[in-house]
C-alpha positions in Angstrom: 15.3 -12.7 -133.0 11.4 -12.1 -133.6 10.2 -8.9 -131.8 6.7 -10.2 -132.1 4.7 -12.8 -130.1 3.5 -15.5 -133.1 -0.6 -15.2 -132.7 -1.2 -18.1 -134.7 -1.6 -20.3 -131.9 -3.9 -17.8 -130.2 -7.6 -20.1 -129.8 -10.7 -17.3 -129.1 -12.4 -16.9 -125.8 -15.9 -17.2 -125.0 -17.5 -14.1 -123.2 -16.7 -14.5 -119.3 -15.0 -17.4 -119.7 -11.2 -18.8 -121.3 -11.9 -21.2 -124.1 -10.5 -24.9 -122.9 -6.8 -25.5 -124.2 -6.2 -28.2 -125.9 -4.1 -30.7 -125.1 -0.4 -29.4 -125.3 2.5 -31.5 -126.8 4.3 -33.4 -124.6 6.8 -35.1 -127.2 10.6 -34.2 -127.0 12.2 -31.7 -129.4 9.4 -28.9 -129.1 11.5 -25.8 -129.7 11.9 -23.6 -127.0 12.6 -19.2 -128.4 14.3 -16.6 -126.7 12.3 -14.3 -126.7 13.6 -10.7 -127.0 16.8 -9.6 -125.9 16.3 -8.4 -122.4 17.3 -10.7 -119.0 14.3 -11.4 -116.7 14.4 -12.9 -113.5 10.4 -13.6 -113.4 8.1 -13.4 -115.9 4.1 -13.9 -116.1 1.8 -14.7 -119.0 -2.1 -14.6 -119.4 -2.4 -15.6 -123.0 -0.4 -15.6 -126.2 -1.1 -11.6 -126.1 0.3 -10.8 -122.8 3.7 -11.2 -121.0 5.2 -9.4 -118.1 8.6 -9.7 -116.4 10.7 -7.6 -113.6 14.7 -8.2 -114.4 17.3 -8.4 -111.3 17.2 -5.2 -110.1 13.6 -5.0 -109.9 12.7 -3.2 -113.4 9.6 -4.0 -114.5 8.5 -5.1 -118.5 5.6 -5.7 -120.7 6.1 -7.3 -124.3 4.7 -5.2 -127.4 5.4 -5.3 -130.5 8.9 -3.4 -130.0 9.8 -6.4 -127.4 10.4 -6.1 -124.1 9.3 -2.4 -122.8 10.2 -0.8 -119.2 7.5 0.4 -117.3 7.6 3.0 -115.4 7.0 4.0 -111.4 8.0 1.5 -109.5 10.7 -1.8 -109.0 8.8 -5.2 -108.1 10.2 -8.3 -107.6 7.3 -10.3 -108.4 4.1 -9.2 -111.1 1.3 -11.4 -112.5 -1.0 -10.7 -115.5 -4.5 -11.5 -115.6 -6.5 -12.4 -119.3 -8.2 -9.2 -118.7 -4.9 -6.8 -118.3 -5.6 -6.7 -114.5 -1.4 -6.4 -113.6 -0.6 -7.0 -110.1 2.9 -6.7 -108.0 5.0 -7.2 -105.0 8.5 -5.0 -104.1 11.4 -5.5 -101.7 10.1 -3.5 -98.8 9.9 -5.8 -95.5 8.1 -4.9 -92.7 11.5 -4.6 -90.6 12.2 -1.4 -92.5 9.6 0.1 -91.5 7.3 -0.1 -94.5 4.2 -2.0 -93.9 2.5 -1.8 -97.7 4.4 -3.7 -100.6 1.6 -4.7 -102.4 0.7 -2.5 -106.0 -2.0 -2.9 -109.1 -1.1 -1.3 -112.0 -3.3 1.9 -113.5 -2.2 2.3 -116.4 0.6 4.8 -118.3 3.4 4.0 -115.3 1.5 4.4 -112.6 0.8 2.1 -109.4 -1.9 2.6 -106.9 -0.8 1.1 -103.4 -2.6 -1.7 -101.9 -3.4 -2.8 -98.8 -1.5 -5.8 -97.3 2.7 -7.1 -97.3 3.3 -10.2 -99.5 6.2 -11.8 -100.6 4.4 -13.2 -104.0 1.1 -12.4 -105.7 -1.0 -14.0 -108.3 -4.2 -12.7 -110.5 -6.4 -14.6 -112.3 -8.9 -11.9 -113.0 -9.5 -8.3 -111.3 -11.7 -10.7 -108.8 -9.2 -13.7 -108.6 -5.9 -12.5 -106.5 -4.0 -14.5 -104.4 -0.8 -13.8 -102.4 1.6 -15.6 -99.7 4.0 -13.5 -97.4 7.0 -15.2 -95.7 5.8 -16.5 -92.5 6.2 -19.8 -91.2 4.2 -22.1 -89.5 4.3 -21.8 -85.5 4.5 -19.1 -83.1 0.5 -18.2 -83.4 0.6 -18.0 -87.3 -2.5 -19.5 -88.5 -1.9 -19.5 -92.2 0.4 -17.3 -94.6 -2.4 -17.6 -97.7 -4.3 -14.2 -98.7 -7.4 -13.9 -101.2 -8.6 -10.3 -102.1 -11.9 -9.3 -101.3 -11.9 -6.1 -103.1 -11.2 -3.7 -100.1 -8.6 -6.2 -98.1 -6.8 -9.6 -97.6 -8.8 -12.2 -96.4 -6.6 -14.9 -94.7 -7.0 -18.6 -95.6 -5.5 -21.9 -94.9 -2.3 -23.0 -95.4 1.4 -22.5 -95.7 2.5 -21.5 -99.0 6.0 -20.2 -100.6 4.4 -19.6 -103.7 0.6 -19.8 -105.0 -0.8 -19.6 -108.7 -4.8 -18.4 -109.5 -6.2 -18.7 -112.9 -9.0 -16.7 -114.5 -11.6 -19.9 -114.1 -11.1 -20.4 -110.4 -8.1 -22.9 -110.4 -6.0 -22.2 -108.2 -2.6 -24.0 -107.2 0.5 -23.7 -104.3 3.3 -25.6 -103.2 4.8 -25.3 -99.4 8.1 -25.1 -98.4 9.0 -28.9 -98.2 12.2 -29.4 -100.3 12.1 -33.0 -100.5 8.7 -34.6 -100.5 5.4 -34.0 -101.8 4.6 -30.1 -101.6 2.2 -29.3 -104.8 -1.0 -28.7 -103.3 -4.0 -27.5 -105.3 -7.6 -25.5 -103.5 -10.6 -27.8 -103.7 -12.7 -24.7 -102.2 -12.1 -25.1 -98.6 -8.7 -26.3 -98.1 -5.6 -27.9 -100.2 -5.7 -31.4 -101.4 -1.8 -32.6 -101.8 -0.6 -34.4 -104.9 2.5 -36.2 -105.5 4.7 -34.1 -106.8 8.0 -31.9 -105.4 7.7 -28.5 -107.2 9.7 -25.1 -106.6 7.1 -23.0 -108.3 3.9 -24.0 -110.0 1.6 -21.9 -112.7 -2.0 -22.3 -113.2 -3.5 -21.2 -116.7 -6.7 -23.0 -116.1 -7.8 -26.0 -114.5 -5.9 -28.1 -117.6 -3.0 -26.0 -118.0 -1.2 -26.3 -115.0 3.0 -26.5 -114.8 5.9 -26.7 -112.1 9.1 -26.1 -111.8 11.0 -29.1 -109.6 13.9 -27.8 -107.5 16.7 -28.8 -110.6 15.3 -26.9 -112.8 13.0 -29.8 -114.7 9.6 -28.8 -116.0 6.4 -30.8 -114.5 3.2 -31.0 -116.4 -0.4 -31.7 -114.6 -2.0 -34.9 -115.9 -5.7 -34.6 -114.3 -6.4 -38.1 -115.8 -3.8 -39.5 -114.3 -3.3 -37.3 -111.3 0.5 -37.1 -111.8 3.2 -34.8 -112.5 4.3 -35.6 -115.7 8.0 -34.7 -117.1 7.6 -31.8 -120.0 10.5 -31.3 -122.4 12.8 -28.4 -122.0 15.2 -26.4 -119.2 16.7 -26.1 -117.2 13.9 -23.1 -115.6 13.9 -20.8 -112.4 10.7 -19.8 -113.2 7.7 -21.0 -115.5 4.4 -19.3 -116.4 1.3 -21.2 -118.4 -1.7 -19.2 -119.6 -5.1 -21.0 -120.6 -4.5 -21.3 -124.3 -1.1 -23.1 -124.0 1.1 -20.5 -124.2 4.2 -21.1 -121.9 7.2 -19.4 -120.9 10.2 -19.8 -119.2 13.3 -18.0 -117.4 16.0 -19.9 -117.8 18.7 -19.3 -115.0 20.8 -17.3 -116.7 18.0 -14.9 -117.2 16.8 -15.6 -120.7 13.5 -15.6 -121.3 12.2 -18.9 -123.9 8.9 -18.9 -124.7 7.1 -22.2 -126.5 3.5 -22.3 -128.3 2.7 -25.1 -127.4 -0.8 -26.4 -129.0 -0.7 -30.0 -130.0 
């Protein structure tokens, strides 16, 4: 088993801005490699460069060149990587035990600064792109369970989301809570605009790299031509994490970690 992410399929960025992917393969038979030895229960990409992953009892990981490496200072059971290494994380702590903060960015050498704010899932795009859900439901007063960062707080905005995906350029994605029907929703800058498709999880690289997760385990692409979700080859996945240049990544549900390059 290679230690090493392959580069080869790594496409340049322009300054401020992802370069566009191209269009990734679609056709059947595109290999899917374990990658590294170590079981992850989540895991987030931001380019063919950068991968993080917490395993079952919350450890946390970054890939390097020596594979999968713990990181220090804290247990999360949800972190996202931004292009620009901004690393960002959720932990177990509920608000019925008495903690109100669960919410962490990572400093640097093992070390977490606290957060404002009590999520259940976060997502970064960028240092200024950072979404998050927490797990209320509709009714009872609850306007919305949908958070953006404003550098200094949460600002709340509409919607009810179980999970919620940000890219570097803006895109942003969620899907609700509805098991059987259509629950992908993506922002259109003032609200969510439904498409027709049933995910369990969805992961936004850019506004052309977008994949889901249905609720068996199949992988959805994105077709913004067609405006469909279109089946992708490969999984069973719990989890699923795309990253602007094409670079993909799976958890498969025995905890493996497959990673594809996927440039056609």
């Amino acid at each position: 088993m290679s230690s090493t992410i392959d580069r080869q399929h790594a496409a340049p960025a322009s300054p401020g801005r992802p370069a566009a992917a191209a269009p990734l393969d679609r056709s059947p038979g595109v290999p899917w490699t374990r990658l590294g030895d170590t079981d992850l229960v989540q895991v987030a990409t931001s380019d063919v460069n950068q991968a993080w992953g917490v395993d079952v009892t919350g450890q946390v990981y970054s890939y390097g060149s020596g594979g999968w490496d713990p990181v220090g200072g804290n247990t999360l059971t949800n972190v996202s990587v931004a292009q620009d290494g901004t690393v960002w994380g959720v932990n177990a702590n509920l608000p019925f035990t008495g903690e109100t903060i669960n919410v962490y960015q990572y400093s640097g050498n093992g070390a977490w600064t606290v957060m404002a704010g009590w999520l259940t899932q976060v997502s970064v795009g960028a240092a200024g792109q950072v979404w998050g859900v927490n797990a209320l439901i509709e009714g009872n007063g609850v306007n919305s369970n949908v958070f953006s960062w404003n550098g200094s707080g949460w600002v709340s905005q509409p919607g009810y989301l179980t999970w919620v995906s940000v890219a570097a350029d803006g895109t942003i994605w969620g899907v609700n809570a509805n098991a059987t029907g259509d629950n992908a929703h993506y922002w259109n800058g003032n609200g969510w605009t439904q498409t027709s498709g049933n995910l369990a999880q969805v992961s936004a690289g850019s506004a052309t790299v977008v994949f889901g997760v249905s609720p068996d385990g199949d992988i959805r692409q994105w077709d913004g031509d067609t405006s469909t979700w279109v089946p992708f080859d490969g999984g069973p996945f719990i989890n699923i994490a795309a990253a602007w240049d094409g670079t993909l990544m799976g958890v498969k549900d025995r905890g493996e970690v497959d990673v594809a390059f996927l440039w056609g």
